[in-house]
mmCIF file of the N, C-alpha and C atoms, coordinates in Angstrom:
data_MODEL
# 
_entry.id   MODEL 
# 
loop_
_atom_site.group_PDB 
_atom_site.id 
_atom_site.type_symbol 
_atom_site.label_atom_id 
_atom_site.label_alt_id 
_atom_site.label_comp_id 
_atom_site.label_asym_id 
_atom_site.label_entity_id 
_atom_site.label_seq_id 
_atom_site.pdbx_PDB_ins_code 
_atom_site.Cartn_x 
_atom_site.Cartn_y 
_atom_site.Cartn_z 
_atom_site.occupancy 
_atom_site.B_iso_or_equiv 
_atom_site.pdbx_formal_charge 
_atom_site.auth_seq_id 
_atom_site.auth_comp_id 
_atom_site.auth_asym_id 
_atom_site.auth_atom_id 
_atom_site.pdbx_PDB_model_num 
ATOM 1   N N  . UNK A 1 1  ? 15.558 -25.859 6.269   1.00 0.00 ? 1  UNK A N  1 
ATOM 2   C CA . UNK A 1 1  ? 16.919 -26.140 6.698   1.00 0.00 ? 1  UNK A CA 1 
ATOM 3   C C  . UNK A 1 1  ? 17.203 -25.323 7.958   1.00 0.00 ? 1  UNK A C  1 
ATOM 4   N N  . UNK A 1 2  ? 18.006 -25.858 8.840   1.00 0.00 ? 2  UNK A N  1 
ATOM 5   C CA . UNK A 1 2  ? 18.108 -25.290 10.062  1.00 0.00 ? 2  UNK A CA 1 
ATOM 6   C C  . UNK A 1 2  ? 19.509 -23.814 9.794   1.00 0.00 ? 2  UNK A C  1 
ATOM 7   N N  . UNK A 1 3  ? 19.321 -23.311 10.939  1.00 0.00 ? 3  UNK A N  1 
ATOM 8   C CA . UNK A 1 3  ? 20.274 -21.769 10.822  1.00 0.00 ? 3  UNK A CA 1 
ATOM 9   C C  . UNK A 1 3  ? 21.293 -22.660 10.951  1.00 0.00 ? 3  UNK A C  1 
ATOM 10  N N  . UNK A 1 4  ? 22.053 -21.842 9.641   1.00 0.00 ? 4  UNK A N  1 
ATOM 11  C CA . UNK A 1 4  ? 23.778 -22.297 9.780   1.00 0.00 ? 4  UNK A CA 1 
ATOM 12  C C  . UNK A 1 4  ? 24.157 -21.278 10.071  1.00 0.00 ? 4  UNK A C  1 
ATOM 13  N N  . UNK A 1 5  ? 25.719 -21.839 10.842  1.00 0.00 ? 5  UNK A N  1 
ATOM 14  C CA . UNK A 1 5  ? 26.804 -20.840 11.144  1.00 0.00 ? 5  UNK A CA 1 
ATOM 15  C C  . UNK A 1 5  ? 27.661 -20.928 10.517  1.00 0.00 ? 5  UNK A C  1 
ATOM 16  N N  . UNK A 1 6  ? 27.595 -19.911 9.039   1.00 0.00 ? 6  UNK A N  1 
ATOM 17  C CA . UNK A 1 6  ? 28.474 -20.105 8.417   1.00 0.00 ? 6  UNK A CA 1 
ATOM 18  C C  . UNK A 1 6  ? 29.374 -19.396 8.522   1.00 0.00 ? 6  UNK A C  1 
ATOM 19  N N  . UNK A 1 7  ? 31.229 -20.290 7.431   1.00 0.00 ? 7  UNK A N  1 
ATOM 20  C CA . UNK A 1 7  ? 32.630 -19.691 8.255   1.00 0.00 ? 7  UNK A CA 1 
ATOM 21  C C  . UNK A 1 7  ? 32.660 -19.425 6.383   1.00 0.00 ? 7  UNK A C  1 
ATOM 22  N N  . UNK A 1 8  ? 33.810 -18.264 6.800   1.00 0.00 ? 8  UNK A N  1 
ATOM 23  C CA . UNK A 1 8  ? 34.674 -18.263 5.530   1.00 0.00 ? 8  UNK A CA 1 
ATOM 24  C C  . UNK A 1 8  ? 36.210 -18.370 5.820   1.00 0.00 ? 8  UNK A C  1 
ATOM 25  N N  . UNK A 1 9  ? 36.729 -18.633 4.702   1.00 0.00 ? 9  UNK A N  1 
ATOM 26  C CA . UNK A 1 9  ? 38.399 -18.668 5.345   1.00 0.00 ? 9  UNK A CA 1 
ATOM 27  C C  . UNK A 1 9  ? 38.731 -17.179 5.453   1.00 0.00 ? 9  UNK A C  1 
ATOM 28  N N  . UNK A 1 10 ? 39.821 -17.333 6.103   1.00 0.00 ? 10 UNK A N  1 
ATOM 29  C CA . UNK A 1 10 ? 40.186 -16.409 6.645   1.00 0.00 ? 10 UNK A CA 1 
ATOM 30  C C  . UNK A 1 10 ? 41.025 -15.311 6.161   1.00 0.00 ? 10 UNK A C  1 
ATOM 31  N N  . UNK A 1 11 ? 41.882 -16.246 4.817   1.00 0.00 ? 11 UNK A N  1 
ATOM 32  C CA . UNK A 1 11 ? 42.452 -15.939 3.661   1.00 0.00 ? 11 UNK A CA 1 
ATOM 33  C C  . UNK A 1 11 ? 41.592 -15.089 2.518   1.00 0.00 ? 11 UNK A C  1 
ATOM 34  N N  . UNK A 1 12 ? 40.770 -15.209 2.782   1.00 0.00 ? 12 UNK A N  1 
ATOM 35  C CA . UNK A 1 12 ? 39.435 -14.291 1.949   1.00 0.00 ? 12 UNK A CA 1 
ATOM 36  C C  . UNK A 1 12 ? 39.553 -12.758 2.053   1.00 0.00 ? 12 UNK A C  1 
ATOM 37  N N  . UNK A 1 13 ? 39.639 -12.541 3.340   1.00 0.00 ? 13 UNK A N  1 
ATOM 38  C CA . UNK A 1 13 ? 39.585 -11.112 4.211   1.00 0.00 ? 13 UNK A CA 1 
ATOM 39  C C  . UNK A 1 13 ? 38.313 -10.740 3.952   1.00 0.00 ? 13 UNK A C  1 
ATOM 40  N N  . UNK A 1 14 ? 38.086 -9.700  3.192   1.00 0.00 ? 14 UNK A N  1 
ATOM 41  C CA . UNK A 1 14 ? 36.815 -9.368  2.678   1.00 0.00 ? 14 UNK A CA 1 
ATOM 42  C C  . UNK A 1 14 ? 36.189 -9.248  1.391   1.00 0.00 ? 14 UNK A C  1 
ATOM 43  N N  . UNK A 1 15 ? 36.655 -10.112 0.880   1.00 0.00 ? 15 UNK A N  1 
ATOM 44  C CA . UNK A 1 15 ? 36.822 -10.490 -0.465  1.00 0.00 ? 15 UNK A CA 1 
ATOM 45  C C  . UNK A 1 15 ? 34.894 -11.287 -0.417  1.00 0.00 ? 15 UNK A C  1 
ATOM 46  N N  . UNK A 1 16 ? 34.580 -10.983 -1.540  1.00 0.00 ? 16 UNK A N  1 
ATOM 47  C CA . UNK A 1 16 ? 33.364 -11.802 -2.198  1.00 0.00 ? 16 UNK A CA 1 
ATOM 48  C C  . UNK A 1 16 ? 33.286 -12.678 -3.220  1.00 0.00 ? 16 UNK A C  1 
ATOM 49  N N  . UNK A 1 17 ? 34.369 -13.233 -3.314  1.00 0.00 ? 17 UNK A N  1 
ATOM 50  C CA . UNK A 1 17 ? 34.479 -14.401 -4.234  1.00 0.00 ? 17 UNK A CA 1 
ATOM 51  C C  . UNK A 1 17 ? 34.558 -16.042 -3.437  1.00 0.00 ? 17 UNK A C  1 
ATOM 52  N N  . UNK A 1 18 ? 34.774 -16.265 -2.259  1.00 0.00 ? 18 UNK A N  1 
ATOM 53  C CA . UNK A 1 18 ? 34.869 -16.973 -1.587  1.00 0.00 ? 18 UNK A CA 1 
ATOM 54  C C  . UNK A 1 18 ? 33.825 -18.540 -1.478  1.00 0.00 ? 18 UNK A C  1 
ATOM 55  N N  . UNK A 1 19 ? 34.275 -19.256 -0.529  1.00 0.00 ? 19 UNK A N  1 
ATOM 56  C CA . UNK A 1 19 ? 33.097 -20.715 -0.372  1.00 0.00 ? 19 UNK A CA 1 
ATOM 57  C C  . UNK A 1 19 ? 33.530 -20.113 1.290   1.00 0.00 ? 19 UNK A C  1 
ATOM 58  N N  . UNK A 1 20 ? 31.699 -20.539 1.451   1.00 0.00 ? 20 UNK A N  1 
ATOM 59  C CA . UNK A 1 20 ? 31.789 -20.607 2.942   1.00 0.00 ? 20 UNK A CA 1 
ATOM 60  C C  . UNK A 1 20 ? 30.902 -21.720 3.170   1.00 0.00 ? 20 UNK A C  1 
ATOM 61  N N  . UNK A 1 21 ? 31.544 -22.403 4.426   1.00 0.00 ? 21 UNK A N  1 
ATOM 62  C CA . UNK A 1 21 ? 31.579 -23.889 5.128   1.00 0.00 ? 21 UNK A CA 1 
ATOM 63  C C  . UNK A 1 21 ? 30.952 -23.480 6.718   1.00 0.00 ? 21 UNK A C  1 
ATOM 64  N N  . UNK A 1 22 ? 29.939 -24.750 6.562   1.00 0.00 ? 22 UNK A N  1 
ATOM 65  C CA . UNK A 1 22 ? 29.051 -24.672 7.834   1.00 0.00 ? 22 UNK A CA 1 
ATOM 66  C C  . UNK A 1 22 ? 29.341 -26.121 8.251   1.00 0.00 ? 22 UNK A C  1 
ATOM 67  N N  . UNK A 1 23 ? 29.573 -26.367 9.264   1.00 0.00 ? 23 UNK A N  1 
ATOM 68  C CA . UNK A 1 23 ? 29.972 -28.092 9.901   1.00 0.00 ? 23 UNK A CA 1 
ATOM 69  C C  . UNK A 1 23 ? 29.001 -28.126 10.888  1.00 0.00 ? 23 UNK A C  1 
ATOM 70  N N  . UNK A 1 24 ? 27.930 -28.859 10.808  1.00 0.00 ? 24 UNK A N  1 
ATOM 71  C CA . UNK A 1 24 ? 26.870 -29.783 11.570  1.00 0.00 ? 24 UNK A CA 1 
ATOM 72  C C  . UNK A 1 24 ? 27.235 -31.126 12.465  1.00 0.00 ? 24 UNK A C  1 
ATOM 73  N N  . UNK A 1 25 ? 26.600 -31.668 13.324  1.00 0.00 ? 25 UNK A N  1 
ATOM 74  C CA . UNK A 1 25 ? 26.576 -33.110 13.814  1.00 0.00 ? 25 UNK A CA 1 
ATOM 75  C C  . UNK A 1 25 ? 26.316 -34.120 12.466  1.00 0.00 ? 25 UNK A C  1 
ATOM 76  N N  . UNK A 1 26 ? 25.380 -33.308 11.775  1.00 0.00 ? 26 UNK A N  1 
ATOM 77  C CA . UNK A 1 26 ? 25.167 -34.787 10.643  1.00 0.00 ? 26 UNK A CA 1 
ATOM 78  C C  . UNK A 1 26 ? 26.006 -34.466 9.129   1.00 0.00 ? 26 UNK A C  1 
ATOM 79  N N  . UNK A 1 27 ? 26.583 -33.448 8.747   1.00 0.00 ? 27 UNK A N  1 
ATOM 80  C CA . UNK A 1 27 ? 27.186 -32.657 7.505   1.00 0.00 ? 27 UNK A CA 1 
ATOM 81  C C  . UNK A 1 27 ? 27.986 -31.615 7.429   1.00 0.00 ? 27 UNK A C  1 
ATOM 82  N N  . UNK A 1 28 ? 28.670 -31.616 6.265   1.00 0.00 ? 28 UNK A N  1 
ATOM 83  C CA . UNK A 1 28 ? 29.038 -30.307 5.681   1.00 0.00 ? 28 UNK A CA 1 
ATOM 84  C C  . UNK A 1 28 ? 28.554 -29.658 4.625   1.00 0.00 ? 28 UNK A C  1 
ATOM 85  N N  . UNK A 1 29 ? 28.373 -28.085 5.144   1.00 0.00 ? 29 UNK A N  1 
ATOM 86  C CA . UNK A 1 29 ? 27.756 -27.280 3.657   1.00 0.00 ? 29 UNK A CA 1 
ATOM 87  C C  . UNK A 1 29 ? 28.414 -26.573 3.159   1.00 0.00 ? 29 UNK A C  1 
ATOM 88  N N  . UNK A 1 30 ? 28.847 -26.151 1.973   1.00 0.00 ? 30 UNK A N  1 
ATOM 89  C CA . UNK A 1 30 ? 29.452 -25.234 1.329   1.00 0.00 ? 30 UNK A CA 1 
ATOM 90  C C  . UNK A 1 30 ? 28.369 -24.338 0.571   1.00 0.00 ? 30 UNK A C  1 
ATOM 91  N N  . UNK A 1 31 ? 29.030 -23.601 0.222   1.00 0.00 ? 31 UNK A N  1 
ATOM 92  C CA . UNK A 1 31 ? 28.426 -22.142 -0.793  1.00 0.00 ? 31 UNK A CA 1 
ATOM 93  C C  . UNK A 1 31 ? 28.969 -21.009 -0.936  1.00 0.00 ? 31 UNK A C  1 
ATOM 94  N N  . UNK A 1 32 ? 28.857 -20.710 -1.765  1.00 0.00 ? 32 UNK A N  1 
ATOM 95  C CA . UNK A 1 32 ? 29.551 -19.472 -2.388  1.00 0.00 ? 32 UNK A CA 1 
ATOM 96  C C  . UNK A 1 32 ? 29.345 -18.147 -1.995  1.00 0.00 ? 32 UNK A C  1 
ATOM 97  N N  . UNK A 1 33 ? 30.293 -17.206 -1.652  1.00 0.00 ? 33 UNK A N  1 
ATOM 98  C CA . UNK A 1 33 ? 29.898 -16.032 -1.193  1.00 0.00 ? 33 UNK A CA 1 
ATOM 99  C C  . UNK A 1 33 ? 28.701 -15.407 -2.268  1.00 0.00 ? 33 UNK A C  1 
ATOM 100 N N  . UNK A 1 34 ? 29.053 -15.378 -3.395  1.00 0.00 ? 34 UNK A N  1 
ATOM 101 C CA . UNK A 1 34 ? 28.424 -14.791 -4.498  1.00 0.00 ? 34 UNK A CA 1 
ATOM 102 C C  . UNK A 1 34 ? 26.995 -15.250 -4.959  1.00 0.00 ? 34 UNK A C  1 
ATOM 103 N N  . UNK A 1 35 ? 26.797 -16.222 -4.305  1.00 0.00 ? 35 UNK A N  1 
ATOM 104 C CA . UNK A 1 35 ? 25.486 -16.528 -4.210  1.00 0.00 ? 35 UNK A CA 1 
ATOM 105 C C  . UNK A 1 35 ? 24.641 -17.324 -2.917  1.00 0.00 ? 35 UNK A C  1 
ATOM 106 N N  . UNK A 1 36 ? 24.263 -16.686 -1.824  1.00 0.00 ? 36 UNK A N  1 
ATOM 107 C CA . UNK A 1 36 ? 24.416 -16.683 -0.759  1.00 0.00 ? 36 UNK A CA 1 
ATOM 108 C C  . UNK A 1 36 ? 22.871 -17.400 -0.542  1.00 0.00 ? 36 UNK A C  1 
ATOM 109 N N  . UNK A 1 37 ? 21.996 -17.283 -1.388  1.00 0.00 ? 37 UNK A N  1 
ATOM 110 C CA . UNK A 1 37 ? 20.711 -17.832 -1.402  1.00 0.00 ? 37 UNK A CA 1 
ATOM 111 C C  . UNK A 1 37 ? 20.591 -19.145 -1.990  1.00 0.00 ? 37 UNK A C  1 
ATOM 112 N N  . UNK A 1 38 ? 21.478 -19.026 -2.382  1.00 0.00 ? 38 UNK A N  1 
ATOM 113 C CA . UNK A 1 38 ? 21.178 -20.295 -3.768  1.00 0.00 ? 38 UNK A CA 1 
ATOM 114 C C  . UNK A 1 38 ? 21.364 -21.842 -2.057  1.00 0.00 ? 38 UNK A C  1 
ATOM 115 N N  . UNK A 1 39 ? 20.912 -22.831 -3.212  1.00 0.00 ? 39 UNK A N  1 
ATOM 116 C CA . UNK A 1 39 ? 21.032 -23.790 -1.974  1.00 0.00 ? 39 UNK A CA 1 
ATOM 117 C C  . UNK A 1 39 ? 22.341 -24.479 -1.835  1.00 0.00 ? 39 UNK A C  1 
ATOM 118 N N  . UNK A 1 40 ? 22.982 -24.683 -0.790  1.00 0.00 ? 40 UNK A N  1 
ATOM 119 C CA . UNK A 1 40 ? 24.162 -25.236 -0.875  1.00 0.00 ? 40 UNK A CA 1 
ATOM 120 C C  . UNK A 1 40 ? 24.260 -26.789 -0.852  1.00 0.00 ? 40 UNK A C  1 
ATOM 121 N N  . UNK A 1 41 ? 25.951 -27.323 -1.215  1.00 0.00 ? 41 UNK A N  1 
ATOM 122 C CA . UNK A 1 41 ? 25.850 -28.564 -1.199  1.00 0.00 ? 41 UNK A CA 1 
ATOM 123 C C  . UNK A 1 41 ? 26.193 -28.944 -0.505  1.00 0.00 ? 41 UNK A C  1 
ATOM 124 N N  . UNK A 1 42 ? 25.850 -30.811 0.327   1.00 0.00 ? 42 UNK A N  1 
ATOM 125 C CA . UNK A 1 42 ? 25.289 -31.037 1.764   1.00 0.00 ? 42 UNK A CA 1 
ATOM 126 C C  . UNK A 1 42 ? 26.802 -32.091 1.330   1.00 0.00 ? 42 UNK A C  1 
ATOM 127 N N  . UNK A 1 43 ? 27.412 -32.454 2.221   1.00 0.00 ? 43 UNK A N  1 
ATOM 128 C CA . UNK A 1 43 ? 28.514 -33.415 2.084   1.00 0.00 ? 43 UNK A CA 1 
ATOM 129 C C  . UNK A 1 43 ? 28.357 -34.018 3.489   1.00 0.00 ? 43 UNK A C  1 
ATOM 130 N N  . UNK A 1 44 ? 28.749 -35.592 3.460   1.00 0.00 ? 44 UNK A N  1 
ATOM 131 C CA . UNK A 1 44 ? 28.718 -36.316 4.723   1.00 0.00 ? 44 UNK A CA 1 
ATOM 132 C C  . UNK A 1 44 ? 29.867 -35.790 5.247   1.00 0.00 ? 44 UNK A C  1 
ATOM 133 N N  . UNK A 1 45 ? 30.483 -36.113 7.025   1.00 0.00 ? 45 UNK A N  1 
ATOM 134 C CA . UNK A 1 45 ? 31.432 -36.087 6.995   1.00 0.00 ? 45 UNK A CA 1 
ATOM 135 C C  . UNK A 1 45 ? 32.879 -36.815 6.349   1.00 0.00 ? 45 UNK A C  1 
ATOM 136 N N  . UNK A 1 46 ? 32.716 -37.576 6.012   1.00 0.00 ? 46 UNK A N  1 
ATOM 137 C CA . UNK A 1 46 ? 33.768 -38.744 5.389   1.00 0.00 ? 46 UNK A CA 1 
ATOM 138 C C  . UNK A 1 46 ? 34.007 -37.998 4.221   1.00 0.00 ? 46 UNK A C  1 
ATOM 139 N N  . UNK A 1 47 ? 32.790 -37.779 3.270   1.00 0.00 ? 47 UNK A N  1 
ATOM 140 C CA . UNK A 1 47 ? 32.821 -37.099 1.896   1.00 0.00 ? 47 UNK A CA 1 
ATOM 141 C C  . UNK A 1 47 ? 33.272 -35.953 2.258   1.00 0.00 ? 47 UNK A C  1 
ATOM 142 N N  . UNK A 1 48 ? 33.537 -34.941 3.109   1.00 0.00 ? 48 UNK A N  1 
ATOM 143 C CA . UNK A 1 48 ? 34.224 -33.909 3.400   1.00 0.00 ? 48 UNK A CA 1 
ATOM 144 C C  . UNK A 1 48 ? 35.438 -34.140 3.420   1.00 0.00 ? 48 UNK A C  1 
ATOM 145 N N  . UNK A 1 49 ? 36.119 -35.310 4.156   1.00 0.00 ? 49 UNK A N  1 
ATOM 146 C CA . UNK A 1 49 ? 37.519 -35.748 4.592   1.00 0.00 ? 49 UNK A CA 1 
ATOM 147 C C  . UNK A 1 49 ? 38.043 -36.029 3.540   1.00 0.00 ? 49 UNK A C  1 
ATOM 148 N N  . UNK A 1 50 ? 37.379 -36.926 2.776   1.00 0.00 ? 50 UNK A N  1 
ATOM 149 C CA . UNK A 1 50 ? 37.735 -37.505 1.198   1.00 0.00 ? 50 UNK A CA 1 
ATOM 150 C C  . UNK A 1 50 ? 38.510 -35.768 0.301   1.00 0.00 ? 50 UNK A C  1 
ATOM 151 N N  . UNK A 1 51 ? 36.983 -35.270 0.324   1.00 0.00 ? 51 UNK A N  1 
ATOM 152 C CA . UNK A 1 51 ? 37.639 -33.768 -0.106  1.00 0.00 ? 51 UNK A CA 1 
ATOM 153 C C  . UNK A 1 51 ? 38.948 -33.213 0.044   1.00 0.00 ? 51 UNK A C  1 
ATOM 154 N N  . UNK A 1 52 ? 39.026 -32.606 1.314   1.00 0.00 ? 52 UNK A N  1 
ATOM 155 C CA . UNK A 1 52 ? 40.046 -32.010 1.280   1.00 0.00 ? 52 UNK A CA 1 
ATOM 156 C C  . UNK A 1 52 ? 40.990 -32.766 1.280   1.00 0.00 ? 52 UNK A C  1 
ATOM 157 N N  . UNK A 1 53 ? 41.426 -34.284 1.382   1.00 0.00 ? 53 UNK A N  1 
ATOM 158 C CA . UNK A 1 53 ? 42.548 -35.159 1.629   1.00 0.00 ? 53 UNK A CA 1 
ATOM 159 C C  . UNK A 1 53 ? 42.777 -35.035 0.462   1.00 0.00 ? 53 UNK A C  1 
ATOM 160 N N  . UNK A 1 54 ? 41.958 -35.206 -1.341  1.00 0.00 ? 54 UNK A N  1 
ATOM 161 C CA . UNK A 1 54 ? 42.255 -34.999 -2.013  1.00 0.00 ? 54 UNK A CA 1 
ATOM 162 C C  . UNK A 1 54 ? 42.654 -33.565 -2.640  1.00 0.00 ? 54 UNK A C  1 
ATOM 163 N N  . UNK A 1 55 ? 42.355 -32.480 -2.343  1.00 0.00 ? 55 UNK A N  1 
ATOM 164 C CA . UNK A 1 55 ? 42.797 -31.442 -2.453  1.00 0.00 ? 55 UNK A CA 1 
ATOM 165 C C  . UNK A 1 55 ? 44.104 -31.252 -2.164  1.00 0.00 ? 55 UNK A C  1 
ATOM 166 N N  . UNK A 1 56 ? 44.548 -31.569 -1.038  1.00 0.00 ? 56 UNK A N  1 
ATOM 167 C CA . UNK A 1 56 ? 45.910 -31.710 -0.024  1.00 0.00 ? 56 UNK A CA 1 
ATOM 168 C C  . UNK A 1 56 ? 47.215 -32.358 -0.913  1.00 0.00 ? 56 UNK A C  1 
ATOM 169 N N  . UNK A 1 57 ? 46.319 -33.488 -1.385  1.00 0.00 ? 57 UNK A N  1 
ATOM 170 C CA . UNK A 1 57 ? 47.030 -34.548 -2.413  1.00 0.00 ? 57 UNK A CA 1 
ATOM 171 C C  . UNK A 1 57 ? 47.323 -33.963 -3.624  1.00 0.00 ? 57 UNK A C  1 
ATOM 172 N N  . UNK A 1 58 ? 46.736 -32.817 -4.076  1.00 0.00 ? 58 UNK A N  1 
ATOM 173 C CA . UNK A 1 58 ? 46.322 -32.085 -5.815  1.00 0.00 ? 58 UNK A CA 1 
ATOM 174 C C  . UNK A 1 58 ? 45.680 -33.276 -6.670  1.00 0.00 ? 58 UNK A C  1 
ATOM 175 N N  . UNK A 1 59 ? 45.015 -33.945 -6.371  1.00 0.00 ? 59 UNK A N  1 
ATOM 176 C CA . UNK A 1 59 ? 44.046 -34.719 -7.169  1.00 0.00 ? 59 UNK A CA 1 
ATOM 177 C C  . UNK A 1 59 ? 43.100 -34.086 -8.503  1.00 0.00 ? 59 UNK A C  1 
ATOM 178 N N  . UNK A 1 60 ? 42.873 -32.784 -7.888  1.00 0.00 ? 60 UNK A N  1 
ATOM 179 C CA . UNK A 1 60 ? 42.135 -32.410 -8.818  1.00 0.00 ? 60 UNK A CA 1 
ATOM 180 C C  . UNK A 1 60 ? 43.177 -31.339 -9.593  1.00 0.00 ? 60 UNK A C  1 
ATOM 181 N N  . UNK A 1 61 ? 42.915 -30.457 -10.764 1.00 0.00 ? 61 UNK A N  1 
ATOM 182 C CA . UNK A 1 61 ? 43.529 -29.845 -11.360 1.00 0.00 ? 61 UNK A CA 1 
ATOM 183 C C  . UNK A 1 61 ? 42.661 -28.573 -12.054 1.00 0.00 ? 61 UNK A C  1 
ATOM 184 N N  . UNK A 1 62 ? 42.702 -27.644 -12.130 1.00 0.00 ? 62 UNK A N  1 
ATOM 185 C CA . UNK A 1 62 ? 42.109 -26.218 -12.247 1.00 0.00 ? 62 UNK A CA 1 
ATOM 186 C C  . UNK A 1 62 ? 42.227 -26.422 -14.027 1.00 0.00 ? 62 UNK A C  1 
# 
């Protein structure tokens, strides 16, 4: 897999519980601060948009 530049939010500060997001020409990756090796998951862009539009929406529920 090629070097990502991965982001965390910003809202995190320095917190280690976090998802950090890498945005490519062909994807999005997420992964967890807390496990930084493990492999992350690859989302198209659309399937990214879908994401957070539903997040935005509260679609999902904790």
């Amino acid at each position: 897999m090629e070097d990502l530049d991965w982001r965390t939010p910003s809202i995190c500060g320095s917190g280690n519980n976090c998802p950090e997001v890498a945005i490519t020409a062909d994807a999005v990756f997420i992964r967890s601060t807390l496990a930084p090796d493990a492999p992350p998951v690859r989302f198209t862009h659309q399937e990214w948009k879908d994401l957070l539009d539903g997040i935005a929406k509260g679609e999902f529920t904790i």
